[in-house]
gemmi code that builds the backbone of each chain (N, CA, C; Angstrom):
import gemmi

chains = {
    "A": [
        ("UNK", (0.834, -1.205, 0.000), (0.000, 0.000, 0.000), (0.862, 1.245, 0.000)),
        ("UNK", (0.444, 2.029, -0.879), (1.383, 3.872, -1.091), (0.980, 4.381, 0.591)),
        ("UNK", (2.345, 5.021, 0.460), (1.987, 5.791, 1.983), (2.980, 6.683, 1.879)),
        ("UNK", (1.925, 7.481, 2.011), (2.126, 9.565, 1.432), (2.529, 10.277, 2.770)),
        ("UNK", (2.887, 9.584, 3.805), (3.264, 10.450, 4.966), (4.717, 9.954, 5.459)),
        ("UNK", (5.870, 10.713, 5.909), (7.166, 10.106, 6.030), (7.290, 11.410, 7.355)),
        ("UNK", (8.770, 11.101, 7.618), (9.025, 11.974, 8.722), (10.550, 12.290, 8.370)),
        ("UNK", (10.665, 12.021, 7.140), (12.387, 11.454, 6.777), (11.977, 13.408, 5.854)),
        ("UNK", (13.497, 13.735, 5.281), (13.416, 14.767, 4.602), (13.036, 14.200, 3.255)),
        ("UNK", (12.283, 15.274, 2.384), (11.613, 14.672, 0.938), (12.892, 14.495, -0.061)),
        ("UNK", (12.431, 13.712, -0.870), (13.424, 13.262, -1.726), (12.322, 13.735, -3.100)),
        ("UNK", (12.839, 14.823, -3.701), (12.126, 15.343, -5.446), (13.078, 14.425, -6.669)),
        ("UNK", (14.215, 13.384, -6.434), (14.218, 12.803, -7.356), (13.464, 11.675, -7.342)),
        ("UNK", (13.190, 11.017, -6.162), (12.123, 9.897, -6.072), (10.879, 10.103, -6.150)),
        ("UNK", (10.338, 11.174, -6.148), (8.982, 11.175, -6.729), (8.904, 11.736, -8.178)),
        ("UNK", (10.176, 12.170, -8.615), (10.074, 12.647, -9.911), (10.304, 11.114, -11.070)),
        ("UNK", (10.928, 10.530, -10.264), (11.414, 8.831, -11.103), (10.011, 8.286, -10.451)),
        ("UNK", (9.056, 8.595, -9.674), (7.882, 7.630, -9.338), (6.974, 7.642, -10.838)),
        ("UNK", (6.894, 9.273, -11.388), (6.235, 9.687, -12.211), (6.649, 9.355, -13.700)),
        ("UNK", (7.888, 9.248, -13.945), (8.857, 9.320, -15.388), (7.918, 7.630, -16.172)),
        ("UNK", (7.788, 8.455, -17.203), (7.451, 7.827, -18.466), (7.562, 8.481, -19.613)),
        ("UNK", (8.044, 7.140, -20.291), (8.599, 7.450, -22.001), (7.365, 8.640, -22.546)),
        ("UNK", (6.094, 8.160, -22.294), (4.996, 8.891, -22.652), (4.238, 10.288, -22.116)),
        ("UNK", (5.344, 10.389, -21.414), (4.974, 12.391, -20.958), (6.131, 12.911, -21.340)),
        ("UNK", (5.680, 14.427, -21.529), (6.494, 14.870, -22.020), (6.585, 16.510, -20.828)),
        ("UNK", (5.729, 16.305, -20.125), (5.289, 17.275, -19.107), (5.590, 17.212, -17.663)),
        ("UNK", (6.678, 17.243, -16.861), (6.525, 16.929, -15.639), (6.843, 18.299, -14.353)),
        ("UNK", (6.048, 18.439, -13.947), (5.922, 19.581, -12.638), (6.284, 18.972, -11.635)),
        ("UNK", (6.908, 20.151, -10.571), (7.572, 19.480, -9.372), (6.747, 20.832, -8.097)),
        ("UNK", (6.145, 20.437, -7.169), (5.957, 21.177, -6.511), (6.060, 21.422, -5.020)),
        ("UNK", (6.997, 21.981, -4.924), (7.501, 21.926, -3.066), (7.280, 23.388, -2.377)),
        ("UNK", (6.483, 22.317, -1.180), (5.851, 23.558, -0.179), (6.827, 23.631, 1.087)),
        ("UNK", (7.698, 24.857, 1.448), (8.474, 25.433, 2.328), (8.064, 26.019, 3.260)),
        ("UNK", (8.877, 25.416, 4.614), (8.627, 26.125, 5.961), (9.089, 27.585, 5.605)),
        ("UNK", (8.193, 28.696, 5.915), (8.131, 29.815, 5.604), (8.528, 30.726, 6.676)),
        ("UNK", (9.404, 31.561, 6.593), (9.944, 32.315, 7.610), (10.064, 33.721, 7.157)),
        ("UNK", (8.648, 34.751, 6.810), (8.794, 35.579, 5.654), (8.580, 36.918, 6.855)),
        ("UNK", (8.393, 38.055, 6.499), (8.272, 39.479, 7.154), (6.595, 39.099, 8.068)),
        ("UNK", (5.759, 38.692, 7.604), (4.482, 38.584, 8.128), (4.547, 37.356, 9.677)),
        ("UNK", (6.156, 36.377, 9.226), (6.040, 35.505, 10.166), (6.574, 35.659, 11.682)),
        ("UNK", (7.136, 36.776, 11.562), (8.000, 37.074, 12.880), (8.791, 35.890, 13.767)),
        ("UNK", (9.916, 35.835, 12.971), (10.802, 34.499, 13.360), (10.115, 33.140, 13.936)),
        ("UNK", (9.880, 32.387, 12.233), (9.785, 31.030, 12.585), (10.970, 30.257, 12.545)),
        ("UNK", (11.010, 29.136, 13.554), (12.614, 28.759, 12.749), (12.552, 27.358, 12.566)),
        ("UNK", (10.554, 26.961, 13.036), (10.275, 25.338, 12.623), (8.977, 25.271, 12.382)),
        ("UNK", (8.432, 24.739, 11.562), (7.006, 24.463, 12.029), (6.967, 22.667, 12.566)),
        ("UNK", (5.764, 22.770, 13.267), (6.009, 20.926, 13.978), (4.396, 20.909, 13.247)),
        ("UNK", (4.804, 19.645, 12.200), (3.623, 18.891, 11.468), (2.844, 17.886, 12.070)),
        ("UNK", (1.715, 18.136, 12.442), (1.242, 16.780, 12.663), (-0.205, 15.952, 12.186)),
        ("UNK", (-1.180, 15.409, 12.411), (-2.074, 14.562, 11.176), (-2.633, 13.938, 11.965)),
        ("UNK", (-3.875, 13.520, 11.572), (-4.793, 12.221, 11.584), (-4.028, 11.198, 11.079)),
        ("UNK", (-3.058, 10.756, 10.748), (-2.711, 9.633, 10.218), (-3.599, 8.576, 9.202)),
        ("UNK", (-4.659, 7.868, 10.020), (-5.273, 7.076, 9.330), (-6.199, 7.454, 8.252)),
        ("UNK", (-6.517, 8.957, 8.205), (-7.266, 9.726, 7.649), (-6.342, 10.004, 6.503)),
        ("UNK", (-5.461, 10.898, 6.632), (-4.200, 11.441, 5.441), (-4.204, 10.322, 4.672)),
        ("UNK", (-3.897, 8.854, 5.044), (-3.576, 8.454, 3.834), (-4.918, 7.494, 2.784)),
        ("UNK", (-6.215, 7.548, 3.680), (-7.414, 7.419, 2.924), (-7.497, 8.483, 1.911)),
        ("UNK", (-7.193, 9.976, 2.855), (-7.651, 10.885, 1.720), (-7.166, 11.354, 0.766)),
        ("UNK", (-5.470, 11.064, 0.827), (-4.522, 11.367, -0.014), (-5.245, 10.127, -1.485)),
        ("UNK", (-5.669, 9.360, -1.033), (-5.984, 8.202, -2.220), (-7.007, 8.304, -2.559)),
        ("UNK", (-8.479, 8.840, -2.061), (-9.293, 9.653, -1.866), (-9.355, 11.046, -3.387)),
        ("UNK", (-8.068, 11.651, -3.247), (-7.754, 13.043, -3.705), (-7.287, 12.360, -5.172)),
        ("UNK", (-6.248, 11.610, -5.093), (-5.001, 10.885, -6.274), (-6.385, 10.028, -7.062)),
        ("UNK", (-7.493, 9.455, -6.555), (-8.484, 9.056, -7.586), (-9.063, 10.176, -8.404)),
        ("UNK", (-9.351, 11.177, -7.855), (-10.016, 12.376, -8.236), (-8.891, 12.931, -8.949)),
        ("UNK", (-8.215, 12.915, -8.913), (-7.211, 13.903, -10.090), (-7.051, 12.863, -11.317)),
        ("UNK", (-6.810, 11.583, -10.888), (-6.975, 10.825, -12.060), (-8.251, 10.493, -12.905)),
        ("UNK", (-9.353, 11.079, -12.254), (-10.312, 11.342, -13.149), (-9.842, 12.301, -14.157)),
        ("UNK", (-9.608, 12.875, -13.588), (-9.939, 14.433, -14.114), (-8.790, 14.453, -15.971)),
        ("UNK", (-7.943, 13.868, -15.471), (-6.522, 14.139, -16.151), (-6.047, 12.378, -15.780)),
        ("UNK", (-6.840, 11.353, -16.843), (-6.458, 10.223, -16.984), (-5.128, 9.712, -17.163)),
        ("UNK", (-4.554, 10.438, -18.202), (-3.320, 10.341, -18.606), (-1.939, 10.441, -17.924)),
        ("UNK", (-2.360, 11.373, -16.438), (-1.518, 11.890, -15.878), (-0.800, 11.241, -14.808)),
        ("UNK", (0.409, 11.330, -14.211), (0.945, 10.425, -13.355), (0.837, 11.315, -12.543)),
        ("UNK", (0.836, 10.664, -10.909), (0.948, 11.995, -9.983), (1.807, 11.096, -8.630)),
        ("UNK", (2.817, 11.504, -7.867), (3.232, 11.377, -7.107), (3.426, 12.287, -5.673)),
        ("UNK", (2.764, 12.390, -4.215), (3.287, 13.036, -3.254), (3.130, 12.736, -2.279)),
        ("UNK", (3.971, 13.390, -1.396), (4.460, 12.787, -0.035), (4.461, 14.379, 1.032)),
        ("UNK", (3.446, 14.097, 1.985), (4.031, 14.722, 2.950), (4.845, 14.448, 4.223)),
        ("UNK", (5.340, 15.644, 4.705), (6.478, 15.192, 6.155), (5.818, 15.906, 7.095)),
        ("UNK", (5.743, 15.111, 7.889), (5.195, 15.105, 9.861), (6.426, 15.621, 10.615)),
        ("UNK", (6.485, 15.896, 11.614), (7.524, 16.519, 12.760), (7.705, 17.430, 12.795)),
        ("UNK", (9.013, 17.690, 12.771), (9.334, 19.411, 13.461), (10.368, 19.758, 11.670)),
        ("UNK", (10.008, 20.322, 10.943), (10.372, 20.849, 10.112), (11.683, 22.008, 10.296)),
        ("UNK", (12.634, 22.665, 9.830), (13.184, 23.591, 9.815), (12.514, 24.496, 8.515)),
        ("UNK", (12.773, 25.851, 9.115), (12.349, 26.955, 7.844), (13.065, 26.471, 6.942)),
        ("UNK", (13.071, 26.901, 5.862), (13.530, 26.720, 4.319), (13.103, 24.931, 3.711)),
        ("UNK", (12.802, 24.094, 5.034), (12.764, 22.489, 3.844), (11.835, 22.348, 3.781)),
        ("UNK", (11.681, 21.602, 2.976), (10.006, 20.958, 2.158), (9.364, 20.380, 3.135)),
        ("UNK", (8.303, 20.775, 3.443), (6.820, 19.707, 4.245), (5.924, 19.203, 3.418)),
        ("UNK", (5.730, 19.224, 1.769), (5.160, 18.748, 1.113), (5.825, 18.641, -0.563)),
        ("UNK", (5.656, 17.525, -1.023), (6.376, 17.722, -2.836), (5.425, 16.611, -3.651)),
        ("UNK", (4.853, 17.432, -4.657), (4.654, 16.914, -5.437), (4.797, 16.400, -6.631)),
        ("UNK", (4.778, 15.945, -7.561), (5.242, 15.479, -8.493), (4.309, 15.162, -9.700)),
        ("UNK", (3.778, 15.742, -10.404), (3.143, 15.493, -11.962), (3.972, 15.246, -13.586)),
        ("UNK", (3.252, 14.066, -14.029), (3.748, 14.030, -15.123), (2.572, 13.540, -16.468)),
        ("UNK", (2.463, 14.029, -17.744), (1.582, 14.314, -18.390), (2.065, 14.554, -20.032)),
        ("UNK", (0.906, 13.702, -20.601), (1.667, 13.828, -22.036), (2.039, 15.085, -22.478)),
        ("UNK", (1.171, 15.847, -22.345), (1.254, 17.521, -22.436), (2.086, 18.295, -20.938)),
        ("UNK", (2.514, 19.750, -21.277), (2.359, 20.694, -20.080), (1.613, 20.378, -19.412)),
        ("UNK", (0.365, 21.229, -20.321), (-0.954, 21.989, -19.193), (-1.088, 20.767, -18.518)),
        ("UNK", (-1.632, 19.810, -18.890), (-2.185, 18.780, -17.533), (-1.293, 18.288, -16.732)),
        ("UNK", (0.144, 18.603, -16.863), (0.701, 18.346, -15.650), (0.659, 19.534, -14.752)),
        ("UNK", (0.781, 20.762, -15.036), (0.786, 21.885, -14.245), (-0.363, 22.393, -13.196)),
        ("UNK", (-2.087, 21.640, -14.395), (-3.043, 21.679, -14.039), (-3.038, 20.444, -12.595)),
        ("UNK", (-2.989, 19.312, -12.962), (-2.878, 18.180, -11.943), (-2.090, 18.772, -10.696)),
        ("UNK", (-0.929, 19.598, -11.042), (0.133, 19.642, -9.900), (-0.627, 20.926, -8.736)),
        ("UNK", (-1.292, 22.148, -9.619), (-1.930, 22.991, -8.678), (-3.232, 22.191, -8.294)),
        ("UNK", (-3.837, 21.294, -9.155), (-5.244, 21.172, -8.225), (-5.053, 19.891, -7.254)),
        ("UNK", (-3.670, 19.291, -6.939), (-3.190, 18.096, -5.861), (-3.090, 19.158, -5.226)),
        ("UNK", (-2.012, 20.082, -5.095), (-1.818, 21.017, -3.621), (-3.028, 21.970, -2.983)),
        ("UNK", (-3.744, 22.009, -4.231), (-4.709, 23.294, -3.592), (-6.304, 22.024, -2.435)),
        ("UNK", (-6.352, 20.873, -3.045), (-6.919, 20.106, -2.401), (-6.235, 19.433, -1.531)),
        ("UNK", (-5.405, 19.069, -1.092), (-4.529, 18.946, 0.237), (-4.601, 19.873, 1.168)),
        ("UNK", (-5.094, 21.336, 0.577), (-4.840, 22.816, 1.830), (-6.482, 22.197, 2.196)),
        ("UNK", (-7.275, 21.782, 1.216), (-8.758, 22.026, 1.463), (-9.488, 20.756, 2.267)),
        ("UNK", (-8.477, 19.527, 2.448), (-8.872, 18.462, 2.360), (-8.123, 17.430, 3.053)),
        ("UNK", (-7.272, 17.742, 3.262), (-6.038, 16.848, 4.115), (-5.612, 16.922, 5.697)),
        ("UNK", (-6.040, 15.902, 6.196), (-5.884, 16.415, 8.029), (-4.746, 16.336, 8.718)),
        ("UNK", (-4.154, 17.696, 8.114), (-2.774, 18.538, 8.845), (-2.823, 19.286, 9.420)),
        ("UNK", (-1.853, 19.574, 10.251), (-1.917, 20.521, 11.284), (-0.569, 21.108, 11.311)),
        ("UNK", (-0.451, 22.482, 11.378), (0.630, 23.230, 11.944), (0.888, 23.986, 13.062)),
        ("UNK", (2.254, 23.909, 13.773), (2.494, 24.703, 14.913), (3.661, 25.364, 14.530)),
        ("UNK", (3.710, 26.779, 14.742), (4.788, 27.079, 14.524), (5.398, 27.480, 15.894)),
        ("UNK", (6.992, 26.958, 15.819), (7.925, 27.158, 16.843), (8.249, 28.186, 16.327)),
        ("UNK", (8.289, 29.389, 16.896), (9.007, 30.510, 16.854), (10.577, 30.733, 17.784)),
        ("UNK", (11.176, 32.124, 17.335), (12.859, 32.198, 17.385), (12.445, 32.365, 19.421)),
        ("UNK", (11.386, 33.148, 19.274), (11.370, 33.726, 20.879), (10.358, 32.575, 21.670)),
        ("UNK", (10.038, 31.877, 21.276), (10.150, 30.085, 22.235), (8.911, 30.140, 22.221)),
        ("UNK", (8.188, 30.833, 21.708), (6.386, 30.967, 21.650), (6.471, 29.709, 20.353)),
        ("UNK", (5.155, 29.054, 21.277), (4.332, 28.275, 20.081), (3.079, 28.853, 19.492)),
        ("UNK", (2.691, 28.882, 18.299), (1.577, 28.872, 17.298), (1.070, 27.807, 16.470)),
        ("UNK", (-0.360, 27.955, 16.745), (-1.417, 27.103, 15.580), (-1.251, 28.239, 14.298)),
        ("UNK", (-1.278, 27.474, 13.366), (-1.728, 28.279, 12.472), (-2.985, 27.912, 11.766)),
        ("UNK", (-3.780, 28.588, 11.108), (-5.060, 27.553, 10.705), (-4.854, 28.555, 9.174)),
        ("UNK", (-5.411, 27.650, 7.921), (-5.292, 28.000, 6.831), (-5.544, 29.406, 5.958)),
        ("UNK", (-6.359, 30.491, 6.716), (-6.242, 31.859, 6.328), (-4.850, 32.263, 6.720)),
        ("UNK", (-3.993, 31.971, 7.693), (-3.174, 32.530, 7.899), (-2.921, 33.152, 9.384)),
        ("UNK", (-4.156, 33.230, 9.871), (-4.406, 33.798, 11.620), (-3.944, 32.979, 12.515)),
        ("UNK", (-2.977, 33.442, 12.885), (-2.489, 32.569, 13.880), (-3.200, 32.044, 15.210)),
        ("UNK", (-3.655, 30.911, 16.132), (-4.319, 30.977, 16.918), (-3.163, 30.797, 18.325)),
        ("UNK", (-3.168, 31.876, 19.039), (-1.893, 31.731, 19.632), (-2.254, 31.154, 21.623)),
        ("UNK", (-1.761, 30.306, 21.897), (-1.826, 29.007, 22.703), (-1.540, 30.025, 24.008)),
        ("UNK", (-1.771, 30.488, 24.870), (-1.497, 31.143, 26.306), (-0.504, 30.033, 26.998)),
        ("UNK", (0.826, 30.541, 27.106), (1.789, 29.874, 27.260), (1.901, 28.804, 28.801)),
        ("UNK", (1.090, 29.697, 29.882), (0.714, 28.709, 31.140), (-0.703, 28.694, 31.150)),
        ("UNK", (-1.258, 28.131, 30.090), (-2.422, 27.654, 30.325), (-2.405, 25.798, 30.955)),
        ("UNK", (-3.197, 26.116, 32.128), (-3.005, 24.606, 32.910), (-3.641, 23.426, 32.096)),
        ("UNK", (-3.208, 22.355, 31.776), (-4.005, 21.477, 30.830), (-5.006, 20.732, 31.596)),
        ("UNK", (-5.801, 20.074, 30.768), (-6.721, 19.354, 32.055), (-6.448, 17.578, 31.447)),
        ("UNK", (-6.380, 17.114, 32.473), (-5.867, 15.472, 32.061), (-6.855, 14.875, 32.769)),
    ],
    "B": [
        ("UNK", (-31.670, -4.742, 20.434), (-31.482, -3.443, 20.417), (-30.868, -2.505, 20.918)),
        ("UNK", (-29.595, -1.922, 20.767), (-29.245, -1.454, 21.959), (-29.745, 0.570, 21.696)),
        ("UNK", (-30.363, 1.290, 23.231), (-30.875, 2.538, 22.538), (-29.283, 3.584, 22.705)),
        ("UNK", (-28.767, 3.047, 23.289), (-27.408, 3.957, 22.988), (-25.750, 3.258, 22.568)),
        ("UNK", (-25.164, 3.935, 21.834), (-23.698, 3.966, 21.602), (-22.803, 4.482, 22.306)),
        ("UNK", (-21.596, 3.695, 21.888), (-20.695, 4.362, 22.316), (-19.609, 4.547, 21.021)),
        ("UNK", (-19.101, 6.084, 20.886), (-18.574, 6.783, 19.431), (-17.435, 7.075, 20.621)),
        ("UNK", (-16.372, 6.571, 20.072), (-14.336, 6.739, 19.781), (-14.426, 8.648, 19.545)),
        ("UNK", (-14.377, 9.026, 20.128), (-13.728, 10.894, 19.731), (-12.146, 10.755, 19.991)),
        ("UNK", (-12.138, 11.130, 18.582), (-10.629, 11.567, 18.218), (-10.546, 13.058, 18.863)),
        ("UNK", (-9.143, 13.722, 18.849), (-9.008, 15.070, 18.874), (-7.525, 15.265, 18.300)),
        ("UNK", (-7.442, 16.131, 17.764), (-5.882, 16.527, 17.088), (-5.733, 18.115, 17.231)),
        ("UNK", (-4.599, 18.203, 17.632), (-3.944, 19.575, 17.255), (-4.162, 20.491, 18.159)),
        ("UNK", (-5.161, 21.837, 18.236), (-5.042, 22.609, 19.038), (-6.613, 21.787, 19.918)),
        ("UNK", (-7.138, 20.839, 19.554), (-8.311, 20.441, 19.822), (-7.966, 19.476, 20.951)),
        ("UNK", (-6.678, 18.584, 20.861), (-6.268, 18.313, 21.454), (-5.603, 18.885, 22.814)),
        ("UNK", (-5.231, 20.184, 23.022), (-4.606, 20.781, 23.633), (-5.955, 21.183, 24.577)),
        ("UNK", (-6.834, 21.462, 24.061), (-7.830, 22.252, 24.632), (-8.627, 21.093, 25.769)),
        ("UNK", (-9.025, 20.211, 25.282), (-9.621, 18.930, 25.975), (-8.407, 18.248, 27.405)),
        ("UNK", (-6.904, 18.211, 26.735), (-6.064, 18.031, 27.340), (-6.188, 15.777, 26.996)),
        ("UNK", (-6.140, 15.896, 25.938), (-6.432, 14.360, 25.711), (-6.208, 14.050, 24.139)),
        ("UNK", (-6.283, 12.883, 23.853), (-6.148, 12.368, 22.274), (-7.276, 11.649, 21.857)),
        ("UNK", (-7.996, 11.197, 22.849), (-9.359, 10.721, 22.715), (-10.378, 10.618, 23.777)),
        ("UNK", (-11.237, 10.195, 23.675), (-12.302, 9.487, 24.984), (-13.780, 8.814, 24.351)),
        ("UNK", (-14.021, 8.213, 25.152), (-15.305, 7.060, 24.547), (-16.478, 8.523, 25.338)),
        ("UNK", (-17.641, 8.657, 24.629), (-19.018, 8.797, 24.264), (-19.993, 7.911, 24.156)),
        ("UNK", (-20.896, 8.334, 25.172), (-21.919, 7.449, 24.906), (-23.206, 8.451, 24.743)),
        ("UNK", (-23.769, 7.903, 23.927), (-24.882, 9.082, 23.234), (-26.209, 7.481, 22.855)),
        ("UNK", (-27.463, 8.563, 23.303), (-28.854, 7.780, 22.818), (-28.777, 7.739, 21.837)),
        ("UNK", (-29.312, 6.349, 21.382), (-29.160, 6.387, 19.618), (-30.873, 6.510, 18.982)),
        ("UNK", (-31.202, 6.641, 17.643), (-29.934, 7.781, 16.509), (-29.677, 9.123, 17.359)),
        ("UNK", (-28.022, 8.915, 16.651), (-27.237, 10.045, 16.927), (-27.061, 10.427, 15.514)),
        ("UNK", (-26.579, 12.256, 15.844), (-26.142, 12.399, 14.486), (-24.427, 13.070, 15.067)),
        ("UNK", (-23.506, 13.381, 14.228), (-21.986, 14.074, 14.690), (-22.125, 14.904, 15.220)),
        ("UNK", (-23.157, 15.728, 15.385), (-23.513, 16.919, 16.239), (-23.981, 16.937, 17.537)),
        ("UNK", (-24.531, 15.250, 17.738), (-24.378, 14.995, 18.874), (-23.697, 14.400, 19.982)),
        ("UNK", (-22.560, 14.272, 18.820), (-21.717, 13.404, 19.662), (-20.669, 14.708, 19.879)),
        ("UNK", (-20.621, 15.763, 19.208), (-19.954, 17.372, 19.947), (-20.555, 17.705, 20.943)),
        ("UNK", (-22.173, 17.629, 20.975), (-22.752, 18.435, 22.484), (-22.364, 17.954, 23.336)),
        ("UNK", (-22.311, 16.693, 23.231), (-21.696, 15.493, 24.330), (-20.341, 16.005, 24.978)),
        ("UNK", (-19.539, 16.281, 23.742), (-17.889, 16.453, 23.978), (-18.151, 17.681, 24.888)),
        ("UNK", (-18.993, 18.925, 24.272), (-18.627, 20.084, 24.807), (-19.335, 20.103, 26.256)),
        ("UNK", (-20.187, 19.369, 26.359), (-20.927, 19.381, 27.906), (-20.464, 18.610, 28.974)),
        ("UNK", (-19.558, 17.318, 28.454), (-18.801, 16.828, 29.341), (-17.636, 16.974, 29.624)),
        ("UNK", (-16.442, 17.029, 28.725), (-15.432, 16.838, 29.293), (-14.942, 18.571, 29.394)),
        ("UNK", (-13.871, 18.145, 30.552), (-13.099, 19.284, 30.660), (-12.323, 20.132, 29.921)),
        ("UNK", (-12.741, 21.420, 29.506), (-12.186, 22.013, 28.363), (-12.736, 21.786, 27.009)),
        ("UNK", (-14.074, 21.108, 27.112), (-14.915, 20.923, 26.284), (-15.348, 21.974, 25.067)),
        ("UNK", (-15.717, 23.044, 26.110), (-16.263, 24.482, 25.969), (-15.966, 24.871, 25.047)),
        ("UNK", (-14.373, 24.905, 25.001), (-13.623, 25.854, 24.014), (-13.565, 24.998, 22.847)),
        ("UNK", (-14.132, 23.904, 22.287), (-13.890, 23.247, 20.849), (-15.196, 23.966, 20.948)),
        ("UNK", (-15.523, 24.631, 18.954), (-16.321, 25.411, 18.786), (-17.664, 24.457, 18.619)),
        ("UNK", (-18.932, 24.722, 18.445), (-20.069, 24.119, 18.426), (-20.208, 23.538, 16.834)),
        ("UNK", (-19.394, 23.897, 16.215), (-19.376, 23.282, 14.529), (-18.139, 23.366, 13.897)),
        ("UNK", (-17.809, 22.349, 14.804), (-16.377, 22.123, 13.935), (-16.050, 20.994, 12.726)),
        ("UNK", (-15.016, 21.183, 12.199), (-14.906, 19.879, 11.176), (-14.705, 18.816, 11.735)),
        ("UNK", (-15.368, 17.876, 10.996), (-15.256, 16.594, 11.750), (-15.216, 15.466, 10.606)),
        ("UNK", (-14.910, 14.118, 11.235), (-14.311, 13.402, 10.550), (-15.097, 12.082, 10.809)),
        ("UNK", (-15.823, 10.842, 10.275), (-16.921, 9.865, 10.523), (-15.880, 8.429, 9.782)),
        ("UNK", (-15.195, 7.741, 11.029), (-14.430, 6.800, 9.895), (-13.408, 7.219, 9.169)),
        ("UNK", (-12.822, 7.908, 9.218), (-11.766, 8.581, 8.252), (-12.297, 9.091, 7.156)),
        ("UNK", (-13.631, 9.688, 6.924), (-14.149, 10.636, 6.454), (-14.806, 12.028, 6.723)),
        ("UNK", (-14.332, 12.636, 6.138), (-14.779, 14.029, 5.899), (-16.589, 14.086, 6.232)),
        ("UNK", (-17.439, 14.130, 7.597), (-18.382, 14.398, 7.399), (-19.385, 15.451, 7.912)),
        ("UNK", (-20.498, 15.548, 7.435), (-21.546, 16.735, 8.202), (-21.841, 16.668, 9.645)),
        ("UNK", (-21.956, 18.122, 10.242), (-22.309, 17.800, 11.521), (-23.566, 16.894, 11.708)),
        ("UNK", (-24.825, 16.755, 10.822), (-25.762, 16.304, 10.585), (-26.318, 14.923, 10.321)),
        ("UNK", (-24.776, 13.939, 10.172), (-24.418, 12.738, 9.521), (-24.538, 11.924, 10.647)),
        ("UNK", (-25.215, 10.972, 10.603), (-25.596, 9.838, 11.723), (-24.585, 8.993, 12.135)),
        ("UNK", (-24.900, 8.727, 13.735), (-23.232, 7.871, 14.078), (-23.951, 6.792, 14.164)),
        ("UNK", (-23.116, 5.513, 14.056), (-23.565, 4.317, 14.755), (-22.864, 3.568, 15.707)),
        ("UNK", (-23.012, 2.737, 16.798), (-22.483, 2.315, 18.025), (-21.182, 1.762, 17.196)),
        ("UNK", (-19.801, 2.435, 18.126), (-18.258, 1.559, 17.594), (-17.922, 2.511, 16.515)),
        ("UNK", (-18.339, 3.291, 16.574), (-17.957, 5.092, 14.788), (-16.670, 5.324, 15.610)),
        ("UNK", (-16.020, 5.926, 14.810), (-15.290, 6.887, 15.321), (-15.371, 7.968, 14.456)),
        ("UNK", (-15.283, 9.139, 15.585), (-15.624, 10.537, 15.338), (-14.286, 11.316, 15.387)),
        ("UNK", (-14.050, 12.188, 14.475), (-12.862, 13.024, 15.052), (-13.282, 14.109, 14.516)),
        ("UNK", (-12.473, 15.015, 15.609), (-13.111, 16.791, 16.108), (-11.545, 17.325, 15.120)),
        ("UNK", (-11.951, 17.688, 14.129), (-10.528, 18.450, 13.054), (-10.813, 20.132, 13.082)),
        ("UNK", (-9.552, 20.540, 14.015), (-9.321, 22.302, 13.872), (-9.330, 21.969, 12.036)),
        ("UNK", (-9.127, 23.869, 11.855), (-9.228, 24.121, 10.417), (-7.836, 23.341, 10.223)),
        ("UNK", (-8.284, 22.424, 9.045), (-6.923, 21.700, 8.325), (-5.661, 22.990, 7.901)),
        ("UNK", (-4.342, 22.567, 7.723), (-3.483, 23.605, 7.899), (-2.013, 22.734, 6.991)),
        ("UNK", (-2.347, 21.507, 5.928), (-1.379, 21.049, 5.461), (-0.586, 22.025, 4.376)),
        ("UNK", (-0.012, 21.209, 3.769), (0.680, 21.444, 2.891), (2.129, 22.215, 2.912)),
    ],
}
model = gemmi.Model(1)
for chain_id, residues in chains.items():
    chain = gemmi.Chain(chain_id)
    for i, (resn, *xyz) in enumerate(residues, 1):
        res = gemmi.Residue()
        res.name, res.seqid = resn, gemmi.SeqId(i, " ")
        for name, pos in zip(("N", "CA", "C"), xyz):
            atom = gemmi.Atom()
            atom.name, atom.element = name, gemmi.Element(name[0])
            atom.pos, atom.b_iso = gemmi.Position(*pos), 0.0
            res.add_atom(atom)
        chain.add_residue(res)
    model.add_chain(chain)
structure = gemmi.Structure()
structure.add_model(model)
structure.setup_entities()
């Protein structure tokens, strides 16, 4: 069974050789980076984490639906769980397609349904030792640092 | 016949944090629907409160409506806004 979740750093020649055939002539590569930009105020990790048993129903779930869409097309991706550093990949995808367009097409509508559809979660570790949720607009939901837990 | 279940609640992420747990068993009169197996969450356990009254949720490792019927042995999971990629 494919299993789209690792904890290892991504490898873009192995999903680019998952995809390679004599019969495309189109292949897109798409890697999503721990982001450490002016809006982020020193991230220096994000920590990934998942439903597990869910991610990889829905990742297969998603990879049927694109192969509707774009029969022809090969598609390969893998996301990474844990504690990420800024600048490396937490997600890569991989399209390949007799043509361009349907690989480019396949490669944005795998990532944009993974943001919409895939049960991930981010925290960002920041430089000044604060943790953050982030939730997909971008608003950070920020955790009150001695909040007592209840067990 | 049995008139109630018992539904598996998952929790992940900040949902997790809030409850202070990774799961707990529910027992709810049956038919239930996922919405009742949240009132449940939010009226019983500790830190309940703060998971919102319609959150995403998950039936089996699917994506489902708050509205979607459980049956005894489901598992339910309470998903903050997804945040991959």
């Amino acid at each position: 069974m494919r299993t789209y979740l690792t904890r290892d750093p991504l490898s873009v020649g192995e999903l680019v050789a998952e995809v390679a055939s004599p019969q495309c002539g189109g292949t897109c590569v798409f890697l999503g980076t721990v982001r450490d930009g002016p809006e982020e105020r020193g991230v220096r990790a994000i920590e990934y984490s998942a439903y597990e048993e869910m991610v990889e129903r829905e990742f297969g779930r998603l990879a049927t639906d694109a192969r509707s869409r774009w029969p022809a097309a090969r598609i390969a991706v893998r996301h990474r769980l844990g504690t990420i550093a800024a600048g490396e990949a937490s997600i890569a995808i991989a399209t390949a397609a007799p043509h361009r367009a349907e690989a480019f097409e396949a490669c944005r509508y795998v990532i944009e349904e993974v943001k919409r559809r895939v049960p991930v979660w981010k925290k960002e570790l920041r430089t000044d030792g604060s943790e953050v949720w982030v939730d997909p607009s971008g608003r950070p939901t920020v955790r009150p640092p001695d909040r007592p837990s209840h067990v | 016949m049995p008139s109630s279940g018992t539904i598996r609640v998952r929790f992940f992420a900040r949902y997790a944090e809030l409850v202070g747990r990774a799961e707990a068993a529910v027992l709810v009169p049956l038919p239930a629907t996922v919405g009742d197996v949240v009132r449940r969450v939010r009226a019983e356990l500790p830190g309940g409160r703060d998971i919102p009254e319609r959150p995403l949720a998950a039936v089996n490792l699917k994506h489902a409506k708050l509205e979607a019927s459980v049956r005894d042995g489901d598992e339910v999971a309470l998903l903050p806004p997804i945040a991959g990629g």
